[in-house]
C-alpha positions as CSV (number, residue, x, y, z in Angstrom):
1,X,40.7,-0.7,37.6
2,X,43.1,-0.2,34.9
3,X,42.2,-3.1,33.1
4,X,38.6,-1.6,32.6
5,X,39.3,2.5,32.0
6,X,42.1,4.7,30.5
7,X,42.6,6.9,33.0
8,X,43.3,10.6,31.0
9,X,43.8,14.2,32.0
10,X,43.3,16.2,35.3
11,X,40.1,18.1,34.9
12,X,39.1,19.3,38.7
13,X,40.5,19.6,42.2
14,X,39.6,19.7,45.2
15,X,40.3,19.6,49.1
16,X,40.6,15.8,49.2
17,X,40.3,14.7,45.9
18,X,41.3,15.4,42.0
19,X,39.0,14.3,38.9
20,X,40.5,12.8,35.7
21,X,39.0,11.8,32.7
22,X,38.6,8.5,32.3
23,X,37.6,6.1,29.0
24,X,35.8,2.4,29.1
25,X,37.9,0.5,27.3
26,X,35.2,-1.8,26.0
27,X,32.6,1.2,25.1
28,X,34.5,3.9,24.3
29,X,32.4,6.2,26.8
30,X,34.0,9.1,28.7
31,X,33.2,8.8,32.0
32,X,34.5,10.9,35.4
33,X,37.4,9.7,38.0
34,X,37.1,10.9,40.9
35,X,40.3,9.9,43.4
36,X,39.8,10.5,47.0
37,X,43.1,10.5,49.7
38,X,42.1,8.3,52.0
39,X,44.5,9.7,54.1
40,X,42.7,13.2,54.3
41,X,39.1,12.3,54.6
42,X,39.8,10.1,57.5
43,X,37.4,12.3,59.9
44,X,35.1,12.3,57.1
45,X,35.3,8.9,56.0
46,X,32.0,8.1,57.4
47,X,30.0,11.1,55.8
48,X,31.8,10.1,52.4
49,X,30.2,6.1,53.0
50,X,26.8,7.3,53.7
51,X,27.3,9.7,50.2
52,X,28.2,7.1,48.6
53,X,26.0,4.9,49.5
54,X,23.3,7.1,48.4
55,X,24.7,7.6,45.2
56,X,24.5,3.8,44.3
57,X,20.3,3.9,45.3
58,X,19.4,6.7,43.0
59,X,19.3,5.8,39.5
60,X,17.8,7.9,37.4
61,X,18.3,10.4,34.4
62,X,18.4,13.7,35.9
63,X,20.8,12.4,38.8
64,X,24.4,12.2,38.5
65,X,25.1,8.7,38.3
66,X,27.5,6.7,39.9
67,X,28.7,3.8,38.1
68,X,31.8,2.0,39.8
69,X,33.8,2.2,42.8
70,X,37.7,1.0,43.6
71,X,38.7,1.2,46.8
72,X,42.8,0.7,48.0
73,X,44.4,1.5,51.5
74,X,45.3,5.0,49.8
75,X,42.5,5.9,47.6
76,X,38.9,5.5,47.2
77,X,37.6,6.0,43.2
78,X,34.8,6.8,42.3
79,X,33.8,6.7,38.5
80,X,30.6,9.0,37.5
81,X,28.8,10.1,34.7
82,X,31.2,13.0,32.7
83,X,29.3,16.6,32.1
84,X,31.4,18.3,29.7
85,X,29.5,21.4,29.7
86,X,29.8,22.2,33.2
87,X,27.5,22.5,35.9
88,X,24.3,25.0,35.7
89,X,25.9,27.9,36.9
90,X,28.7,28.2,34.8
91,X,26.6,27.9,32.0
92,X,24.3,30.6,32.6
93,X,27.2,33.1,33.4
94,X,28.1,32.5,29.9
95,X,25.0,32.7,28.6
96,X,23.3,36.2,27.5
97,X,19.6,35.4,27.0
98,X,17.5,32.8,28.1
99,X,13.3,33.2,28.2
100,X,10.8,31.9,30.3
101,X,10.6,28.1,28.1
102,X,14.2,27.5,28.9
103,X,13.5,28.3,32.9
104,X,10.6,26.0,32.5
105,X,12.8,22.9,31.0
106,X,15.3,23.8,33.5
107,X,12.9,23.6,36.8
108,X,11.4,20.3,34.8
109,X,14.7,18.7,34.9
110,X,15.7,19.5,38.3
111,X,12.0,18.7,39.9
112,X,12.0,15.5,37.9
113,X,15.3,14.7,40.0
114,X,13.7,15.4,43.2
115,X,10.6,13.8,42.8
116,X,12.4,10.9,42.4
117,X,15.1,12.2,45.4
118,X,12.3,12.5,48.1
119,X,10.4,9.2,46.8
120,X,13.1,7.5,48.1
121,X,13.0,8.9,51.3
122,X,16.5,11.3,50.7
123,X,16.8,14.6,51.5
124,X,19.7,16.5,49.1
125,X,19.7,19.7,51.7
126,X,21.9,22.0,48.9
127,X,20.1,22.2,46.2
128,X,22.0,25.2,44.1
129,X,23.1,26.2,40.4
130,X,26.3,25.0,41.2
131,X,25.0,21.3,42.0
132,X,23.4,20.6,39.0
133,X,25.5,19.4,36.0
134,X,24.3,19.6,32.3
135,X,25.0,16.6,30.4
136,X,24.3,16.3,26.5
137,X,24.3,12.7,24.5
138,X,22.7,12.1,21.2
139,X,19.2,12.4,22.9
140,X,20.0,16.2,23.5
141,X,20.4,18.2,27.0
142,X,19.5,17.1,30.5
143,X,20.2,18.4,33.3
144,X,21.9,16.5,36.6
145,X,21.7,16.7,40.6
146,X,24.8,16.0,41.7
147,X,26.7,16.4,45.2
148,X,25.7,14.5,47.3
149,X,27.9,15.4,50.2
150,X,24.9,16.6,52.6
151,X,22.1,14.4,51.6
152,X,20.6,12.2,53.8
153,X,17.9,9.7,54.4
154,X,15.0,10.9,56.7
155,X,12.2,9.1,58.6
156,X,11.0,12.1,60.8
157,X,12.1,15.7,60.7
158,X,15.5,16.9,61.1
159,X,17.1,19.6,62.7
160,X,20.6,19.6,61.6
161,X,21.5,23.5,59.7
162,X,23.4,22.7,56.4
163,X,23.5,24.1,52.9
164,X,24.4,27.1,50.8
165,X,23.6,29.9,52.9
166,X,21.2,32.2,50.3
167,X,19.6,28.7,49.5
168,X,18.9,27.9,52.9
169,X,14.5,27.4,53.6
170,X,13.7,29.0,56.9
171,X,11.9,26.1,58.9
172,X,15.9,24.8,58.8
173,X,16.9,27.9,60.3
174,X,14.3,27.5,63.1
175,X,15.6,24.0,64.3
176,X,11.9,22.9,65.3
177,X,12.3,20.3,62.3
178,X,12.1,19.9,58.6
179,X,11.5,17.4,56.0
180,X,12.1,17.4,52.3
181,X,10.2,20.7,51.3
182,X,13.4,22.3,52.6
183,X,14.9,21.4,48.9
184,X,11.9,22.8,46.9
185,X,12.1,26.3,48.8
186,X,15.8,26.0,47.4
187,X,14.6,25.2,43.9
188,X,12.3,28.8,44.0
189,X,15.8,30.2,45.0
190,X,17.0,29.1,42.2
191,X,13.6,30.0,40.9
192,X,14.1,33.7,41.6
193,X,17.5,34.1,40.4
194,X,16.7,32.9,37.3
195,X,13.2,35.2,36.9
196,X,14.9,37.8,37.9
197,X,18.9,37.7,37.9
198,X,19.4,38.2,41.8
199,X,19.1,36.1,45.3
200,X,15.7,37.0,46.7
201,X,17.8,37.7,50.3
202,X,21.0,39.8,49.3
203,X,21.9,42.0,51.1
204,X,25.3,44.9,50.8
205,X,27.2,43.4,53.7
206,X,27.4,39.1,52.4
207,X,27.6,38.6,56.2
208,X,25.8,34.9,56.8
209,X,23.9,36.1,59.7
210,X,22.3,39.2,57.6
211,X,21.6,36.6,55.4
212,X,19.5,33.9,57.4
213,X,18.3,37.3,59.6
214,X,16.5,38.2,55.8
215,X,15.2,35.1,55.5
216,X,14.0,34.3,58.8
217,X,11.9,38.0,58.2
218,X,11.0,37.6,54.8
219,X,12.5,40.7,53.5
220,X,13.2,39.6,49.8
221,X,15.4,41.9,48.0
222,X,13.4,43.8,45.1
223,X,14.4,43.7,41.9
224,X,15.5,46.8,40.4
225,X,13.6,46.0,36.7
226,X,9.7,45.9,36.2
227,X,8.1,42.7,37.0
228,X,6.4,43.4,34.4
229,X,8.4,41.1,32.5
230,X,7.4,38.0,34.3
231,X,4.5,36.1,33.4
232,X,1.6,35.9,36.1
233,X,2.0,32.0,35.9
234,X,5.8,32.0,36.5
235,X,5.0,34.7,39.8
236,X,2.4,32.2,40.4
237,X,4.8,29.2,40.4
238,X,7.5,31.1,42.3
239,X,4.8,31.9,45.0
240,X,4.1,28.3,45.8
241,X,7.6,27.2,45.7
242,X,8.8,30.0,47.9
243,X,5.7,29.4,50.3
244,X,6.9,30.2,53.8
245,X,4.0,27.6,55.4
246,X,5.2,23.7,54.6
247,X,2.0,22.6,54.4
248,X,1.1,25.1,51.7
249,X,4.4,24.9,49.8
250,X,4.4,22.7,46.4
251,X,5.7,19.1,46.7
252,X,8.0,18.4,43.1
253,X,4.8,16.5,41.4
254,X,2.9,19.6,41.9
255,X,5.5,21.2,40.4
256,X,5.4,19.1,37.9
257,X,1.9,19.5,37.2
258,X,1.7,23.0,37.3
259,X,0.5,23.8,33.7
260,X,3.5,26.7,32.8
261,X,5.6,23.8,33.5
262,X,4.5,21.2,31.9
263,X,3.2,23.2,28.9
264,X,6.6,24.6,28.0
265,X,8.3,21.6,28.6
266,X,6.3,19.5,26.6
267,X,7.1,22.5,23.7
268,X,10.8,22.2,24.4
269,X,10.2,18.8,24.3
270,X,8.8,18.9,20.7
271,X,12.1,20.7,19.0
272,X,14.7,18.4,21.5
273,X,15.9,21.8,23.2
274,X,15.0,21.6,27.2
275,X,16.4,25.0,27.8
């Protein structure tokens, strides 16, 4: 491996795993190391395959892409597309304005991913802020899905509970089956918080089980501002992403097509600034 990349600086840790940065030594590009201990993943070595695995189908611009993998008896690396920005969240902590355009390019990006996700039959199951990366090259901003530690492949409906609690769609929470739609319902989280600076379901006590108790009742959290602020096509929009009925809830292409979307992204589009 160390023919091909100079392997630089620490810039992450985790549980079983630390990123560095790392340089192709032919290209110059700055790419991602991850190095996974194979020693500690050993009863998740499986889950980490089939991740993997995943990674190395989808290959597409708004998805974190994978693009090599070294494997020795110790450690497992994995070398990925680099975001020096940070991921989504981060940036909008740090960020004092943003109008309803730059929502538009955002939910553009991260619907484009997911078309292209659930085309190929993959479920990503935790869709949040904090799982979407924004990378910048000399074609401008894009944003990233990344993680995909819970994603799976899917047939017929599944009944397995995972995710980010607050993020979480409630046919998952019923167990009688769900299918892809269970990542758009996160995207009008995502949605919501971004319309509105809040989770639709908080609630004082954070408890998990007050949480998925909200959701399962519908008892969104109301925001403390005028919605008056909010155009009737982004309420509109939010409405059919946070659709409580499957049938009835937007697939991505809808999204896709829904004119406030593709009308402001087509004017981001025109001055290189998605959001």
């Amino acid at each position: 491996m160390t023919d091909k990349y100079l392997i630089g600086n620490e810039i992450g840790i985790g549980n079983f795993s630390i990123v560095k940065e790392c340089k192709d030594k032919k290209r110059g590009i700055v790419m991602a190391l991850k190095i996974i201990d194979q020693n500690k993943i050993e009863r998740n070595h499986e889950r980490l395959m089939k991740e993997i695995n995943i990674m190395k189908r989808l290959k597409h611009e708004n998805i974190l892409r994978l693009i090599n993998k070294f494997e020795t008896q110790e450690h497992i690396y994995l070398v990925l597309e680099y975001s020096q920005v940070g991921n989504l969240g981060e940036f909008l902590v740090n960020t004092e304005y943003y109008n309803e355009q730059d929502i538009s390019g955002m939910l553009h990006n991260i619907a484009t991913g997911l078309h292209y996700i659930h085309s190929n039959k993959i479920i990503h199951r935790d869709i949040k802020f904090e799982n979407v990366l924004i990378h910048e090259d000399s074609s401008g901003s894009k944003l990233k899905i990344c993680d995909f530690g819970l994603a799976c492949e899917f047939s017929d409906r599944l009944t397995v509970i995972c995710g980010t609690p607050h993020f979480i769609a409630p046919e998952m929470l019923s167990q009688h089956g769900y299918d892809c739609k269970v990542d758009i319902w996160s995207l009008g989280v995502m949605f919501y918080i971004l319309l509105f600076g809040m989770a639709p379901f908080s609630c004082s006590s954070n408890d998990f089980n007050d949480i998925f108790e909200r959701i399962m009742k519908n008892e969104i959290a109301t925001p403390s501002e005028n919605w008056s602020h909010v155009s009737p096509e982004a309420i509109s929009l939010l409405e059919c992403t946070f659709q409580r009925d499957v049938d009835k809830r937007y697939t991505a292409s809808e999204i896709l097509n829904f004119p406030w979307i593709s009308v402001c992204y087509y004017i981001l589009l025109e001055f290189n600034n998605l959001f």
